[in-house]
PDB file of N, CA, C and O in Angstrom:
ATOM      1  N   UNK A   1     -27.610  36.213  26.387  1.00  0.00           N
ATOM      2  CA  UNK A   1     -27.044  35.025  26.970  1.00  0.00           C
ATOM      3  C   UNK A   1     -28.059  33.871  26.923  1.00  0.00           C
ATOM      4  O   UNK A   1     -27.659  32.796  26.475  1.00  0.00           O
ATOM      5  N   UNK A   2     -29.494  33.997  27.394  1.00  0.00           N
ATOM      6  CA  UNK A   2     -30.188  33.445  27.078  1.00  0.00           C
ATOM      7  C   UNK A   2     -30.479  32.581  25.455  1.00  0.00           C
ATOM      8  O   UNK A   2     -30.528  31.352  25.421  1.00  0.00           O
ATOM      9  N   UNK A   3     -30.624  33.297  24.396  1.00  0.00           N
ATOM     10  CA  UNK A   3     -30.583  32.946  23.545  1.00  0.00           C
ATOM     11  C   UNK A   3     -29.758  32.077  23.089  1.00  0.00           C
ATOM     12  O   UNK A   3     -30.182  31.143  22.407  1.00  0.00           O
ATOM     13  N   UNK A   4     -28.401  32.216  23.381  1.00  0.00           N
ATOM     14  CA  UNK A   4     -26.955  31.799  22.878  1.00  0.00           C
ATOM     15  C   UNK A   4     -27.375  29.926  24.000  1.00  0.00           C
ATOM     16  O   UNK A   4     -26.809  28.845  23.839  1.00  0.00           O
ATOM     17  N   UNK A   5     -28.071  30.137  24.618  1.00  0.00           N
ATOM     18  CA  UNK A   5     -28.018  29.227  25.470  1.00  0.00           C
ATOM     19  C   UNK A   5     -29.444  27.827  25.102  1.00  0.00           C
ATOM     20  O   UNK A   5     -29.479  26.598  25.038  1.00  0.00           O
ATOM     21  N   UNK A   6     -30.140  28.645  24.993  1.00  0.00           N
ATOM     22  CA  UNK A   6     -31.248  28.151  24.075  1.00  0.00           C
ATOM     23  C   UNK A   6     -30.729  27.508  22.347  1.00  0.00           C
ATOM     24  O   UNK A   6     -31.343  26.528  21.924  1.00  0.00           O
ATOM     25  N   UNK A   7     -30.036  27.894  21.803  1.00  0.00           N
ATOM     26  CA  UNK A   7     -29.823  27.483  20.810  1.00  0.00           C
ATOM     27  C   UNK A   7     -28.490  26.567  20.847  1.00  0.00           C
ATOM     28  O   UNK A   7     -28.157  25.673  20.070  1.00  0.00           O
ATOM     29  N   UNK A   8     -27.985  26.951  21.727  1.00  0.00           N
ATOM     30  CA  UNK A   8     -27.202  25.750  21.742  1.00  0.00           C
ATOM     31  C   UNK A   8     -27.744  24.132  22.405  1.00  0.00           C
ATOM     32  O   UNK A   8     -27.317  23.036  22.041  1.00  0.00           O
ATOM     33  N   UNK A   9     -28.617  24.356  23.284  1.00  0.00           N
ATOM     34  CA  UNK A   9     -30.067  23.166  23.904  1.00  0.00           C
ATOM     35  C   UNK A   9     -30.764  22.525  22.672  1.00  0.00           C
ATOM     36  O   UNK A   9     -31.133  21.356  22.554  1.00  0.00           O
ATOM     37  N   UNK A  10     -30.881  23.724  21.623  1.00  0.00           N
ATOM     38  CA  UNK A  10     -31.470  22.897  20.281  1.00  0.00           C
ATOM     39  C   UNK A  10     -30.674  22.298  19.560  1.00  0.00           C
ATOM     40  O   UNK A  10     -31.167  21.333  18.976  1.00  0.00           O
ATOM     41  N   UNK A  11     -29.469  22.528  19.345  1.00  0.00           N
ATOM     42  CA  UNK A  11     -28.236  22.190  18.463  1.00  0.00           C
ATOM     43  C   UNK A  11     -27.831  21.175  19.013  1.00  0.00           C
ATOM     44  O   UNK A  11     -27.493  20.185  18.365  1.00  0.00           O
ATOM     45  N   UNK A  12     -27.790  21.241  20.377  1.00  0.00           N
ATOM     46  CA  UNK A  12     -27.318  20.089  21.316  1.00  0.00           C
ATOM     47  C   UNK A  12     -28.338  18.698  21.438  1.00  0.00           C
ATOM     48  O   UNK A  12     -27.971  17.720  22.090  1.00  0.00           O
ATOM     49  N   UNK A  13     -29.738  18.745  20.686  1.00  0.00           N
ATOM     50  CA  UNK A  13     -30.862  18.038  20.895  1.00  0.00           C
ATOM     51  C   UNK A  13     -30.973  17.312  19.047  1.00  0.00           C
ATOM     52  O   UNK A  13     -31.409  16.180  18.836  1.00  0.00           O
ATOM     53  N   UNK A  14     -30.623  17.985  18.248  1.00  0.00           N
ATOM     54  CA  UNK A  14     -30.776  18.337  17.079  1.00  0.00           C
ATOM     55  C   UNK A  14     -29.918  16.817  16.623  1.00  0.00           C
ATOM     56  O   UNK A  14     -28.697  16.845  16.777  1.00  0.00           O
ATOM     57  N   UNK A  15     -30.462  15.689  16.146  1.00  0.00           N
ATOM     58  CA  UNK A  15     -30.283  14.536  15.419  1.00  0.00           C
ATOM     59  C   UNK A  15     -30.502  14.199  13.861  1.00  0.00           C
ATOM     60  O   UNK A  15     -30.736  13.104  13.351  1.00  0.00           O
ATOM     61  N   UNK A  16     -30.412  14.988  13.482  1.00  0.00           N
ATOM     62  CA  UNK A  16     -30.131  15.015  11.952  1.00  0.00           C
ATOM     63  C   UNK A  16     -29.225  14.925  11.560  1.00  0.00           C
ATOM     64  O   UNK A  16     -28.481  15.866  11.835  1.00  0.00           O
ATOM     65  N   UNK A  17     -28.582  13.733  10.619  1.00  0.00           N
ATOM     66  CA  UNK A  17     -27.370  13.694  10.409  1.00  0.00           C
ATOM     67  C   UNK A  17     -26.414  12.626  10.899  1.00  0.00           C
ATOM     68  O   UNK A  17     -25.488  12.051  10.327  1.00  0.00           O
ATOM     69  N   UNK A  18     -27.028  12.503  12.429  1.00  0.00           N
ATOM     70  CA  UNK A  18     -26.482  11.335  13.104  1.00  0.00           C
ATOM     71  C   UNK A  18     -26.249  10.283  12.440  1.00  0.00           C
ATOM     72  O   UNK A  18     -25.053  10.009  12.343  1.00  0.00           O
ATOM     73  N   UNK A  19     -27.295   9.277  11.718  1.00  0.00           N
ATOM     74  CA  UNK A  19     -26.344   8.397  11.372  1.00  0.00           C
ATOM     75  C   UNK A  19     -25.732   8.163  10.061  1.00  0.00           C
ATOM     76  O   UNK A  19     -25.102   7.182   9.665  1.00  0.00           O
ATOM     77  N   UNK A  20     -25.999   9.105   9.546  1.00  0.00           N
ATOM     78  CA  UNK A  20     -24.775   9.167   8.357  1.00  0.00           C
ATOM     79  C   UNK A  20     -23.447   9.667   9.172  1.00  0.00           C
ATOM     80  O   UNK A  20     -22.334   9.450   8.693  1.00  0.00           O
ATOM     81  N   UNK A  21     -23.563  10.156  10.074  1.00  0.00           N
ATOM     82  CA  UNK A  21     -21.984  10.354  10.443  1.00  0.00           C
ATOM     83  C   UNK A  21     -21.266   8.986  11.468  1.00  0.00           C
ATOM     84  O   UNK A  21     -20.079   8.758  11.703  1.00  0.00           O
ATOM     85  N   UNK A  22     -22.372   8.324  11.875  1.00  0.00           N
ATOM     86  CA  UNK A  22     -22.220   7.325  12.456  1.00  0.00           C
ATOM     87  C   UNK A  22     -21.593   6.095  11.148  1.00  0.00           C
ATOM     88  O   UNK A  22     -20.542   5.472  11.304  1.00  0.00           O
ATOM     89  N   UNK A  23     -22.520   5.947   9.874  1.00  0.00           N
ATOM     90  CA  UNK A  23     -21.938   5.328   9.005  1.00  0.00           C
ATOM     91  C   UNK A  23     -20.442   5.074   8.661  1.00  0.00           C
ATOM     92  O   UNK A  23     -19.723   4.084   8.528  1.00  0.00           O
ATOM     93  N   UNK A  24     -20.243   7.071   8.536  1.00  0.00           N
ATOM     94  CA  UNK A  24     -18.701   7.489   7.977  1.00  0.00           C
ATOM     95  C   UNK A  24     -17.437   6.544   9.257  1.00  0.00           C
ATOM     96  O   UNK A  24     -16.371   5.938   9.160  1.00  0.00           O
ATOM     97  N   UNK A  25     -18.449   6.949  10.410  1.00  0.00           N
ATOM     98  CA  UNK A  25     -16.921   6.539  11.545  1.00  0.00           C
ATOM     99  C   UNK A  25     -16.685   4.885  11.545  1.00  0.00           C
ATOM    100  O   UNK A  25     -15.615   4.451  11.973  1.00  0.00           O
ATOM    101  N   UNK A  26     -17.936   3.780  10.948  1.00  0.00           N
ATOM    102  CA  UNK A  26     -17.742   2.828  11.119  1.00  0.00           C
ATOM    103  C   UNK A  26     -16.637   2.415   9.958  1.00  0.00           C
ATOM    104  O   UNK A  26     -15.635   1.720  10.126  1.00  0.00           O
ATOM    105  N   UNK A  27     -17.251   3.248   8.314  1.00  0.00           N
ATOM    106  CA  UNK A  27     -16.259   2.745   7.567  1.00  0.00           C
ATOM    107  C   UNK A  27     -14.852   3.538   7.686  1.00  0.00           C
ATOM    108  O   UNK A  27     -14.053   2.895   7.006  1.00  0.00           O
ATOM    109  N   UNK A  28     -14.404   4.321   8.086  1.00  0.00           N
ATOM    110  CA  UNK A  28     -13.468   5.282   8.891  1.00  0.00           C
ATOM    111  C   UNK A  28     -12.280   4.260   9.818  1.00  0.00           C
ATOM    112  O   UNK A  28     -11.062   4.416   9.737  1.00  0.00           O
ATOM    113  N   UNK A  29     -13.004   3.161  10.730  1.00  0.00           N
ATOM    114  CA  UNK A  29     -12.573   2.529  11.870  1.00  0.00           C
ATOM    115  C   UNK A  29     -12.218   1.395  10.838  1.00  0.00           C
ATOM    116  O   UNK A  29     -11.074   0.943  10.805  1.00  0.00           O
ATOM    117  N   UNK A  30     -13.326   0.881   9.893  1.00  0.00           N
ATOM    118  CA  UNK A  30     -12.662  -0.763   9.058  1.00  0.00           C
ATOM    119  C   UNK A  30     -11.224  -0.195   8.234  1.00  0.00           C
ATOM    120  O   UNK A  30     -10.082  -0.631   8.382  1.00  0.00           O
ATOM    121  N   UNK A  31     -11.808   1.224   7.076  1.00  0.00           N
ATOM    122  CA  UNK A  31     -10.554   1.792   6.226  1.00  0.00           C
ATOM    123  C   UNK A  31      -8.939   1.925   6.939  1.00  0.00           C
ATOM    124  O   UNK A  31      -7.929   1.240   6.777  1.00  0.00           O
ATOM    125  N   UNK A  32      -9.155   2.861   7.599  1.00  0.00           N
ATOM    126  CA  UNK A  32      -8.001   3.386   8.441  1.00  0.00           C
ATOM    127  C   UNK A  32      -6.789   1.706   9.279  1.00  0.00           C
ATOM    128  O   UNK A  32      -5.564   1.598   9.326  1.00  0.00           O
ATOM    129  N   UNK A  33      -7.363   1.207   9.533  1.00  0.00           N
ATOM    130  CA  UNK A  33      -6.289  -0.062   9.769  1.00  0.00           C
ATOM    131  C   UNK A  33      -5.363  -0.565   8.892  1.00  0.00           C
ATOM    132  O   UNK A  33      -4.132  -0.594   8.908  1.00  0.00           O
ATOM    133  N   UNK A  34      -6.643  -1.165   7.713  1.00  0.00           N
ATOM    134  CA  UNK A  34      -6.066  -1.384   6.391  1.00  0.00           C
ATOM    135  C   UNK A  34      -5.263  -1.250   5.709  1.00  0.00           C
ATOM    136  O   UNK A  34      -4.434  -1.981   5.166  1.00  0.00           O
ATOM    137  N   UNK A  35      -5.696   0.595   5.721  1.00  0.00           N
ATOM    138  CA  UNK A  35      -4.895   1.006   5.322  1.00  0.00           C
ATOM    139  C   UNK A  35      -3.447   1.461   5.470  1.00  0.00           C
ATOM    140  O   UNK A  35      -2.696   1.803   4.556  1.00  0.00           O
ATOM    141  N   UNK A  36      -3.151   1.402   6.935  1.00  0.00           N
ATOM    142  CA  UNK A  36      -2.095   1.071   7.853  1.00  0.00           C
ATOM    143  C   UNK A  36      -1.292  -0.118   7.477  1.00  0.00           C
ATOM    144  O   UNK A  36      -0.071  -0.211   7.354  1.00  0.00           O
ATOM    145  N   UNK A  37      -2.154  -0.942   7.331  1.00  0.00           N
ATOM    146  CA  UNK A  37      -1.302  -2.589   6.952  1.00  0.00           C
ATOM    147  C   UNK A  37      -0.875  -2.583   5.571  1.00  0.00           C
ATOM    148  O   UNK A  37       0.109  -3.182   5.136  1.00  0.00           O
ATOM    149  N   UNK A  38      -1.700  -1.847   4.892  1.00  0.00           N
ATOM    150  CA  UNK A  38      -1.054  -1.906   3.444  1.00  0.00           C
ATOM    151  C   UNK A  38       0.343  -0.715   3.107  1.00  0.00           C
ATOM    152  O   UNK A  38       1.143  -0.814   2.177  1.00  0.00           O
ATOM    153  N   UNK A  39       0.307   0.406   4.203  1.00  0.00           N
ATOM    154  CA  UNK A  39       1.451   1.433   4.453  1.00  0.00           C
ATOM    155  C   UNK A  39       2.214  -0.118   4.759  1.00  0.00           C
ATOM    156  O   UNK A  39       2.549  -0.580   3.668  1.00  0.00           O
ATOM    157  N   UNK A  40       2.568  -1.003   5.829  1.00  0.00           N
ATOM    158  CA  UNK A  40       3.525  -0.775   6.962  1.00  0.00           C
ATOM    159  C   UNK A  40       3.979  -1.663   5.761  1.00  0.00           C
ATOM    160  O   UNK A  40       5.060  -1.448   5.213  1.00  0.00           O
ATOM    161  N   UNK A  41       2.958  -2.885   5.267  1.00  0.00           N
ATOM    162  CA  UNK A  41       3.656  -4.033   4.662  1.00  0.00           C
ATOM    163  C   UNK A  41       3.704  -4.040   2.837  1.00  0.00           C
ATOM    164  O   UNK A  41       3.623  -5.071   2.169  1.00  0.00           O
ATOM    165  N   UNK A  42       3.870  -2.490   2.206  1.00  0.00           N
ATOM    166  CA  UNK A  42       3.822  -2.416   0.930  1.00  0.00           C
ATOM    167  C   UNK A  42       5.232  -2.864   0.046  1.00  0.00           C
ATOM    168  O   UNK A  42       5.374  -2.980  -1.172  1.00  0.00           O
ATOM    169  N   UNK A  43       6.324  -3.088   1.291  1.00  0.00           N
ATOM    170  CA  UNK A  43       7.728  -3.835   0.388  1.00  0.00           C
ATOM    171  C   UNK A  43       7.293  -5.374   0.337  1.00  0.00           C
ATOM    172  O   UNK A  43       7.838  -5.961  -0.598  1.00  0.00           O
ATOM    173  N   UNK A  44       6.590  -6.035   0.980  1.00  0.00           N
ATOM    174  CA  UNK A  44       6.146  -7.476   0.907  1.00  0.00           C
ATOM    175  C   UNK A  44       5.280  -7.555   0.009  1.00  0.00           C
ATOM    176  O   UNK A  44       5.692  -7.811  -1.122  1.00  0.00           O
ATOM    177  N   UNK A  45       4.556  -7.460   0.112  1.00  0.00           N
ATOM    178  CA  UNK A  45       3.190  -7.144  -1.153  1.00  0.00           C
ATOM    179  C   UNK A  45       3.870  -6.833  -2.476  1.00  0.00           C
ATOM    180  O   UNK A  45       3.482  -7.318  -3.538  1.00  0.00           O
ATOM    181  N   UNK A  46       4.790  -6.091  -2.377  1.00  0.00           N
ATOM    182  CA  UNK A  46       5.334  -5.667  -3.790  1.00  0.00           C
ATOM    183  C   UNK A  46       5.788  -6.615  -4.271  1.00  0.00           C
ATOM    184  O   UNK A  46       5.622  -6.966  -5.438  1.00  0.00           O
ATOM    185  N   UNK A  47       6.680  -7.384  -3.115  1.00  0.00           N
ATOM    186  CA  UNK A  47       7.945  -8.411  -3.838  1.00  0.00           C
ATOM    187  C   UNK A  47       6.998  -9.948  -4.105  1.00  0.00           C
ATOM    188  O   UNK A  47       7.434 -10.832  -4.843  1.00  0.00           O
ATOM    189  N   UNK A  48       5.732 -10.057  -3.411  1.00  0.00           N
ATOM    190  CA  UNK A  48       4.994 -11.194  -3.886  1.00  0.00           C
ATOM    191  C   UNK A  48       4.183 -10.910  -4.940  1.00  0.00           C
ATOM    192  O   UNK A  48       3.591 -11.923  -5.312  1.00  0.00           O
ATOM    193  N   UNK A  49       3.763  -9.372  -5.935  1.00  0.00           N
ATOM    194  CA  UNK A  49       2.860  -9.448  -7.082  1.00  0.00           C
ATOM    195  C   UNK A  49       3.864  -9.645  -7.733  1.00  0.00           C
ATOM    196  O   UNK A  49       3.725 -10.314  -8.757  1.00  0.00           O
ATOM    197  N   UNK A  50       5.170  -9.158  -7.391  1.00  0.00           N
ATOM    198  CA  UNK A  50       6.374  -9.162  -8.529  1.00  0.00           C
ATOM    199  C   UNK A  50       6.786 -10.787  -8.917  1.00  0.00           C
ATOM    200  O   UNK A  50       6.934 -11.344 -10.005  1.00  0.00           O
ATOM    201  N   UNK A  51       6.905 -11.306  -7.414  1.00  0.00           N
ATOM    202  CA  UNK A  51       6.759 -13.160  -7.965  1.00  0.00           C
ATOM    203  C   UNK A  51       5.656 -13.531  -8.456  1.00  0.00           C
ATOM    204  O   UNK A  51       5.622 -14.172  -9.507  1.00  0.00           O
ATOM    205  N   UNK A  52       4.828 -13.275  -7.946  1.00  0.00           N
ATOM    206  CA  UNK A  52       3.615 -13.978  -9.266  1.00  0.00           C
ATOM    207  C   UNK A  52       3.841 -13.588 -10.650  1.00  0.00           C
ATOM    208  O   UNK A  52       3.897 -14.386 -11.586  1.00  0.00           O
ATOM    209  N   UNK A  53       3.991 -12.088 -10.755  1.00  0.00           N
ATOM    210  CA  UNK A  53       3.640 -11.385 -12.091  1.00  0.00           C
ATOM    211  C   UNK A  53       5.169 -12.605 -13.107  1.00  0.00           C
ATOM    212  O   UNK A  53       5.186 -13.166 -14.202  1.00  0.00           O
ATOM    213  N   UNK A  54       6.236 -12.485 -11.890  1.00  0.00           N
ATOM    214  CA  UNK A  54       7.328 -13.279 -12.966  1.00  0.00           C
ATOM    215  C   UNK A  54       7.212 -14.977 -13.109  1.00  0.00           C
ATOM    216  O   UNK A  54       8.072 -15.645 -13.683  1.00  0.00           O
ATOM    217  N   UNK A  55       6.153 -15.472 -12.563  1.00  0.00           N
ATOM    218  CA  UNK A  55       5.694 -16.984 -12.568  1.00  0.00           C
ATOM    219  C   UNK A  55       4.882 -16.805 -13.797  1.00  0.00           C
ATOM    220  O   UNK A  55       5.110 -17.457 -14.816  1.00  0.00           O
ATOM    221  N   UNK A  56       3.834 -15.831 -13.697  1.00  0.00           N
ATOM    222  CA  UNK A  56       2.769 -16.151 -15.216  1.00  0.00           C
ATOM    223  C   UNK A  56       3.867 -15.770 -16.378  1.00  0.00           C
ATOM    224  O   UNK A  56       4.054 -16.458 -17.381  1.00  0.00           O
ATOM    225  N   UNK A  57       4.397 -14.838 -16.137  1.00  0.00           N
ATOM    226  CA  UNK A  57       4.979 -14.364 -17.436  1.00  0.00           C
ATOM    227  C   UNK A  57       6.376 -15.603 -17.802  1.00  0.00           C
ATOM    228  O   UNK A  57       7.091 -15.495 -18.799  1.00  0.00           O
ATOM    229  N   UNK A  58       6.493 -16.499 -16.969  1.00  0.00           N
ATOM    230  CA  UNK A  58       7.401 -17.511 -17.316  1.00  0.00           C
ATOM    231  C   UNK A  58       6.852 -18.684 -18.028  1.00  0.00           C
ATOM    232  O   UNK A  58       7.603 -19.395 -18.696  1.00  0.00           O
ATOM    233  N   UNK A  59       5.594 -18.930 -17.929  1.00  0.00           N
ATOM    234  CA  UNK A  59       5.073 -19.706 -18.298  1.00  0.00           C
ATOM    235  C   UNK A  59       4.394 -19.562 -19.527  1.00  0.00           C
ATOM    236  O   UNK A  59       3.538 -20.380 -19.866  1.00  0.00           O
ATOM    237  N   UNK A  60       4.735 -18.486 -20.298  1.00  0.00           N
ATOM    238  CA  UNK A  60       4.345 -17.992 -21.528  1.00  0.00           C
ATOM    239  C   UNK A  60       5.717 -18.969 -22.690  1.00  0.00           C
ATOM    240  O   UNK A  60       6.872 -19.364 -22.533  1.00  0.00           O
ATOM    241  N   UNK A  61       4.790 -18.983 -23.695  1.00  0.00           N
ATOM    242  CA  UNK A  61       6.048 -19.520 -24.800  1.00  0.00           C
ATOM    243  C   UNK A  61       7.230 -18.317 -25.226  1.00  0.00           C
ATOM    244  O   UNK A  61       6.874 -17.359 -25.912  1.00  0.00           O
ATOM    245  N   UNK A  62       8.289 -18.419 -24.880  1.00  0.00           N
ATOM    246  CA  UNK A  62       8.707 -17.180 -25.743  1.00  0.00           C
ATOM    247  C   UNK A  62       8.946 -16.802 -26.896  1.00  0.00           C
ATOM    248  O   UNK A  62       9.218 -15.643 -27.212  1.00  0.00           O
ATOM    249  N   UNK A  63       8.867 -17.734 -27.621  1.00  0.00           N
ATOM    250  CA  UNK A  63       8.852 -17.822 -29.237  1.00  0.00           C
ATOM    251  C   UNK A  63       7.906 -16.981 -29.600  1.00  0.00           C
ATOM    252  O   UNK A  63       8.208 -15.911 -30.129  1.00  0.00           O
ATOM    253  N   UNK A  64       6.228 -17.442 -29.300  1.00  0.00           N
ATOM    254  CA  UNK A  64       5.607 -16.684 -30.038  1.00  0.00           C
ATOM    255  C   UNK A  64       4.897 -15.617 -29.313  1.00  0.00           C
ATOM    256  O   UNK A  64       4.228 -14.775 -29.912  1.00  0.00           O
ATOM    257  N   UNK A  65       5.096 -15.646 -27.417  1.00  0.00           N
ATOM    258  CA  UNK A  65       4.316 -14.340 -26.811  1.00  0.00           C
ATOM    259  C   UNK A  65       3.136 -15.025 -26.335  1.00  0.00           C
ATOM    260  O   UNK A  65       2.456 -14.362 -25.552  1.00  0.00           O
ATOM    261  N   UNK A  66       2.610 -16.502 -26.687  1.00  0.00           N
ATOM    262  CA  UNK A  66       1.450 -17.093 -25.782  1.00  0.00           C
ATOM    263  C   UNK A  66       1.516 -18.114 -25.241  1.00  0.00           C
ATOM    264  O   UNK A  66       2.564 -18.753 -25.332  1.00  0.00           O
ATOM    265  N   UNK A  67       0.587 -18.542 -24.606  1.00  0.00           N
ATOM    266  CA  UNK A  67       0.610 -19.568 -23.497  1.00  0.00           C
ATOM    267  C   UNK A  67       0.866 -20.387 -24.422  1.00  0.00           C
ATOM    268  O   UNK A  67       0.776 -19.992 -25.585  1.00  0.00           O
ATOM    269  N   UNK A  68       1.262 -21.773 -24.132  1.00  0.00           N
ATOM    270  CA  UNK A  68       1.762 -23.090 -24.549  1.00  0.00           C
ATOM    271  C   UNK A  68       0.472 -23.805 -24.552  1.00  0.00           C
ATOM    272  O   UNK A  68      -0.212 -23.434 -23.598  1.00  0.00           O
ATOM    273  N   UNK A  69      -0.337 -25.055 -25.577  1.00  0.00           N
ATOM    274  CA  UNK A  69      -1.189 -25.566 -25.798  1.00  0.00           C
ATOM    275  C   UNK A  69      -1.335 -26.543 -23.937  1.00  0.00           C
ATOM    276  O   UNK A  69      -0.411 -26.982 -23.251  1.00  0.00           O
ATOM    277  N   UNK A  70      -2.523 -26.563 -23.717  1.00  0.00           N
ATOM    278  CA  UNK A  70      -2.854 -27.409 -22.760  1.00  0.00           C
ATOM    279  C   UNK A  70      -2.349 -28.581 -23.220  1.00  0.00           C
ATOM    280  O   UNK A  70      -2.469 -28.840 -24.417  1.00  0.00           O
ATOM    281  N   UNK A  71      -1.432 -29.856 -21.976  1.00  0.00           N
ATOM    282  CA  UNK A  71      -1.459 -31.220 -22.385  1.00  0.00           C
ATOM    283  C   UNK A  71      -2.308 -31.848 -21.759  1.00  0.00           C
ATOM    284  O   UNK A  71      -2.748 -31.475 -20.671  1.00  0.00           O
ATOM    285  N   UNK A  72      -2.745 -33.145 -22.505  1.00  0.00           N
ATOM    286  CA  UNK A  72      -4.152 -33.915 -22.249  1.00  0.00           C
ATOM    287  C   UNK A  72      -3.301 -35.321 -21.831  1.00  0.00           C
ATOM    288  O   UNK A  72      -2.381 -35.837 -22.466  1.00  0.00           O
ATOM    289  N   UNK A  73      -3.943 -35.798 -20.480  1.00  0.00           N
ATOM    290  CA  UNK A  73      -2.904 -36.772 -19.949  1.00  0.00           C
ATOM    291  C   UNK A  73      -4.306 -37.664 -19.741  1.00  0.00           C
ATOM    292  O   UNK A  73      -4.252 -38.796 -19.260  1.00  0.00           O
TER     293      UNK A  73
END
């Protein structure tokens, strides 16, 4: 009993490691939200790369597949 008790006093004293696990929980606490917001709001996000993606691709020539010459005003 002793022993079991003693080694748990060292284990319990024992700081190695600490702050790499301290690291993990900070980036753990920034990730985990995020990544929540990018779950809750991934039909919005979708439907605004999808409007951009169909703004650049409108602005392409369709004749030949490239952008249209810059005009100089």
């Amino acid at each position: 009993m002793r022993k079991t008790f003693s080694l748990l006093r060292k284990l319990h004293r024992d700081e190695r490691g600490a702050e790499g696990l301290e690291k993990l929980l900070i980036i753990a606490a920034v990730v985990l939200p995020l990544l929540g917001l990018l779950i809750w709001g991934k039909n919005s996000i979708t439907e605004w790369v999808q409007n951009k993606w169909k703004q650049i691709v409108g602005i392409q020539d369709s004749d030949t597949g490239s952008l249209p010459p810059p005009s100089i005003n």
